[in-house]
N, C-alpha and C positions, 0 to 999 in steps of 0.2 A: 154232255156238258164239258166244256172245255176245261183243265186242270189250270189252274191261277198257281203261276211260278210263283207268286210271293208267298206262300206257302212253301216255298222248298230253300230261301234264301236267309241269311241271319240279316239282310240290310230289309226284310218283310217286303220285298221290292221284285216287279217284274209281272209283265202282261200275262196272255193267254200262253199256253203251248197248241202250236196246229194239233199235235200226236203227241201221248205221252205212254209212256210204260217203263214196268218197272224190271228188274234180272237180276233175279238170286245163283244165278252160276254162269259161267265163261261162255258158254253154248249158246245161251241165253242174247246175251248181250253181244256176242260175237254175230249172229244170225241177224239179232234186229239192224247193227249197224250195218252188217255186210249188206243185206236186203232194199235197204235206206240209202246207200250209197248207189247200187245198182240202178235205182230206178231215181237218180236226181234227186234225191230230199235231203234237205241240210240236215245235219244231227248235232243235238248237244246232248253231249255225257254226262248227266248232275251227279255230282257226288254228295256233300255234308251243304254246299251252297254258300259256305262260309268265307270264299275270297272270289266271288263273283254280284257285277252288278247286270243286270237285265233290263232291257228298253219297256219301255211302258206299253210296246207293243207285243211284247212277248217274242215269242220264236216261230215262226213261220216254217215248223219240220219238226221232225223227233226228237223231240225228249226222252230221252230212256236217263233213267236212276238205277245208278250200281248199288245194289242191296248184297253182295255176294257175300258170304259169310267165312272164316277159316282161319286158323292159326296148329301150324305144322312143326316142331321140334325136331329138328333134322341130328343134331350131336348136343350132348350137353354132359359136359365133365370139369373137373377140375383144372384138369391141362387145357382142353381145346374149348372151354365157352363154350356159350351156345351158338349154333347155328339157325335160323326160326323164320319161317317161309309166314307170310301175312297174305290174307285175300284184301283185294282193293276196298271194299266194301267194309271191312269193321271201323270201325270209331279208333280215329287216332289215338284218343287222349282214353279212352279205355286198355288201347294196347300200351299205353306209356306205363300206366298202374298195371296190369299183369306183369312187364317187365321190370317193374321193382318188387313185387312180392314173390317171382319166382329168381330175382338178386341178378336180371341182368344189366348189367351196368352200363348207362351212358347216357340216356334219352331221357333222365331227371330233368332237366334244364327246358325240357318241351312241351313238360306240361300243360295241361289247360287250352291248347292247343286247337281247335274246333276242328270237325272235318273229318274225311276217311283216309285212310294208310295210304290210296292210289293218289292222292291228290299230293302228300310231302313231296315225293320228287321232282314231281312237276317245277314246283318251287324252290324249291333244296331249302326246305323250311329251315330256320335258325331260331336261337334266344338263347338272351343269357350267356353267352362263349359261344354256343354247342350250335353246328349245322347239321340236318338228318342224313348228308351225303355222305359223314364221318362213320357211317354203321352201315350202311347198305353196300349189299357185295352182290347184289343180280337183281334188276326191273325186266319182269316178262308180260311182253305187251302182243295187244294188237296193230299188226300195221296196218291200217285203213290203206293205202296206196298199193302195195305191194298184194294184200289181202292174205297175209298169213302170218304166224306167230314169231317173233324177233324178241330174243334176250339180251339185255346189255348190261357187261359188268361195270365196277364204277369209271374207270378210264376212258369206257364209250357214254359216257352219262352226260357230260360237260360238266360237271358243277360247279358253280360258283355260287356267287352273292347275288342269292333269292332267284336264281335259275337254273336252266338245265337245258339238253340237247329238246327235250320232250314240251318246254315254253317254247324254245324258237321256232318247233316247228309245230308250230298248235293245231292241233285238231289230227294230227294225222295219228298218234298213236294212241291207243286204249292202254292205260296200265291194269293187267289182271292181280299179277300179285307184286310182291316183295319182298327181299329176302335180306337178312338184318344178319350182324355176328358181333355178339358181347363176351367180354370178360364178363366170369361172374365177380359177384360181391355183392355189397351192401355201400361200400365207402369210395367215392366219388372222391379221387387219388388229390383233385387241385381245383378250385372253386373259379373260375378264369373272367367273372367278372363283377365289378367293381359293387354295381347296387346290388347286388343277393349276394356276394360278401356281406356286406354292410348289412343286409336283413337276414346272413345266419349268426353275425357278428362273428364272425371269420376274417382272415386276412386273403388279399388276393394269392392264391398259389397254394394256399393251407385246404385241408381235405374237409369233407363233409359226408355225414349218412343220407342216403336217398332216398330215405323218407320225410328228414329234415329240408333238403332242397328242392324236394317236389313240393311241401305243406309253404315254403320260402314265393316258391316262384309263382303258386296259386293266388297267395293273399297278396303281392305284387301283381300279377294280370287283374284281380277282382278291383286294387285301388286305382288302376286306369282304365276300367270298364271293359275288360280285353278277357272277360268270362261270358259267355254267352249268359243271359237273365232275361226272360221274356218281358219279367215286370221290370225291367230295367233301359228304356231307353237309349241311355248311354251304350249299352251292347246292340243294339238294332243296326249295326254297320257291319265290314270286314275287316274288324279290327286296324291295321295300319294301314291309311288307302296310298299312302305315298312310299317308293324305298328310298331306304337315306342314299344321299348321290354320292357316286364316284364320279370323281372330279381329274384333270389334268393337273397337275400341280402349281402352273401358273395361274390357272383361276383360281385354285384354292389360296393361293395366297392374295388375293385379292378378296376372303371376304376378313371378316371384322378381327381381332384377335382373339376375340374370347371365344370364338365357332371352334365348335370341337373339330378334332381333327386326328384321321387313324391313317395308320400306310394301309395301301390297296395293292401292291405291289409297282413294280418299274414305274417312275415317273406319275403316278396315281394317287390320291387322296380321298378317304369316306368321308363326308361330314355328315352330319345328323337332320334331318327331315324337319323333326318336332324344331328346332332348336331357329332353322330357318324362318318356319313357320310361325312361330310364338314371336321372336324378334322382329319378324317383317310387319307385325301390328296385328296376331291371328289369334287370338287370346283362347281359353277355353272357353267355351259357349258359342264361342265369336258364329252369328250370321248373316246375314247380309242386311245393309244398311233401312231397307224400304221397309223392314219389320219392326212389330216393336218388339221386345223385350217378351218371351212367353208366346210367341203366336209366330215362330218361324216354324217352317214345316222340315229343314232340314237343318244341322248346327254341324260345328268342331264339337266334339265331345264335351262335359265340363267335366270331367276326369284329365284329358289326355289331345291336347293339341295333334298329333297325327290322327286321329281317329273323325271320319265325317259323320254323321247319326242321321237316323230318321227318327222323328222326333214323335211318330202314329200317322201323321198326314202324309208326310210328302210321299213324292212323285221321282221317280228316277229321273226326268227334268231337272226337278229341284237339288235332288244333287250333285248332278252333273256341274248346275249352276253356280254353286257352293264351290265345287272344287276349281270351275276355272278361274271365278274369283280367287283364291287361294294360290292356284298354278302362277299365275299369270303378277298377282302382287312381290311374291316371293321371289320372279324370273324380275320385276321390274327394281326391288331391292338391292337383292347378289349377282342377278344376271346367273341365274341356276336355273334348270327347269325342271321342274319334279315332276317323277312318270309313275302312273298309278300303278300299285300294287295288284291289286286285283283284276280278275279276268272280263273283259266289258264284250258282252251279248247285245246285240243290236242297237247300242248306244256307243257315242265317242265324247269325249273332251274335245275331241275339234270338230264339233257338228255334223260326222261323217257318217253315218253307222257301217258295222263294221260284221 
């Protein structure tokens, strides 16, 4: 019987897989994929499922699920931090708590986090101030092209804002492990943004304990639905499907005054996603017009304007549907186009599959 992706997704969303199997070590999952490639068969890597959406036709090739398990202690003292090798496969937001009870410092702000340790790079995950490219000093991968093992420290990484060299070229690299280096402590030296300030009742710049800003920035993601909760609808998505844009700076000054607005560096400006989106007429809840009230099969969150949901019904259709609604009122608005966040498997936004 065929394995049902929406069982491996947090949006419950995504057809058959042709092949599935699962790899609890490097060997593992280096052989199916090599084997997979050799002989023509598409492969998708699943990790936690948690920033990806999948077509309602599923995957037409291998699915292999990284289950790999590890966490390695390389130096740990009072002068040198610790050093701490991670397997692709553990649970991010598990490694974020081991790294506050054993006082390494920095990855508070990332809590709650869904997904596996191989997947943050990928994205150069962020929140709260804090990006995961600011800790990581080596991703050792597989090269799908080349077909052998390739290290890259952070300089070869590209990172930026919610990417990296390993997004632009998708599909080619396996991340096996990662490799992380903290100050020790307990006290999170400067608190760097504005709303967990305000929810430790801190000032920007003022320090915090990182039990305090992990317990801060939990009840913060659970108030915008941005905790995984099975009984909770609201979480039945990939958390934020849109990133907030970098803009040129003369379009940025073409949207409204009150649109937030960060430097991006040279001539570049962030504004905010949610902020578009709720202004452009996209309210929480918001679904499309031909439902009533209670009987869409797919919503904006009612927590959290950036977040799309499946509501138990819908159809990766349905939310595909959802967001171009959303894309396309928001470009008709600002003249912005907003590019989803998450990783799209045999479905597109512009009716292509991909």
């Amino acid at each position: 019987m065929a394995e049902r992706l929406a069982d491996h997704t947090t949006f419950h969303l995504g057809g058959p897989a042709a092949r599935y199997a699962v790899a609890h070590d490097d060997r593992t999952l280096i052989d199916l994929v090599t084997a997979a490639d050799a002989a023509g068969e598409p492969v998708l890597v699943l990790g936690g499922g948690s920033n990806l959406l999948i077509g309602d036709d599923g995957f037409d090739g291998l699915v292999v699920r990284v289950a790999t398990q590890g966490l390695w202690v390389e130096e740990e003292s009072c002068c040198a931090g610790a050093n701490v090798t991670v397997a692709a496969g553990e649970s991010w937001d598990w490694f974020v708590q081991e790294a506050i009870t054993r006082e390494w410092r920095g990855l508070e702000s990332l809590s709650g986090i869904p997904g596996q340790v191989g997947a943050v790079p990928i994205q150069n995950v962020g929140a709260y101030g804090t990006e995961v490219g600011h800790y990581i000093v080596r991703v050792r991968t597989w090269d799908r092209r080349e077909r052998a093992q390739k290290t890259f420290f952070p300089a070869e990484c590209g990172f930026g804002y919610r990417t990296s060299r390993f997004k632009e070229e998708p599909g080619r690299w396996i991340i096996l492990d990662v490799a992380f280096q903290f100050l020790l402590g307990d006290l999170l030296p400067a608190v760097r943004y504005q709303q967990l300030a305000d929810r430790l009742g801190v000032a920007v710049g003022e320090p915090a304990r990182a039990r305090q800003v992990r317990q801060a920035v939990l009840e913060l993601r659970a108030g915008k639905g941005m905790l995984v909760d099975p009984s909770d609808h609201d979480t039945w998505g990939a958390g934020s499907f849109f990133t907030n844009p970098v803009l040129p700076e003369e379009l940025a000054t073409r949207l409204p005054a009150a649109a937030p607005r960060y430097p991006a560096g040279p001539g570049l400006v962030k504004s905010s996603a949610a902020w578009l989106i709720e202004h452009a007429g996209f309210g929480k809840g918001w679904h499309l017009p031909r439902y009533a009230d209670g009987e869409a099969p797919a919503t904006l969150s009612t927590k959290h304007t950036l977040a799309l949901t499946n509501r138990g019904s819908a159809s990766t259709a349905d939310v595909l549907e959802l967001a171009r609604a959303i894309r396309d009122g928001v470009r008709e608005a600002y003249g912005v186009t907003l590019v989803p966040e998450p990783n799209l498997v045999n479905c597109s936004l512009d009716d292509v599959r991909v």
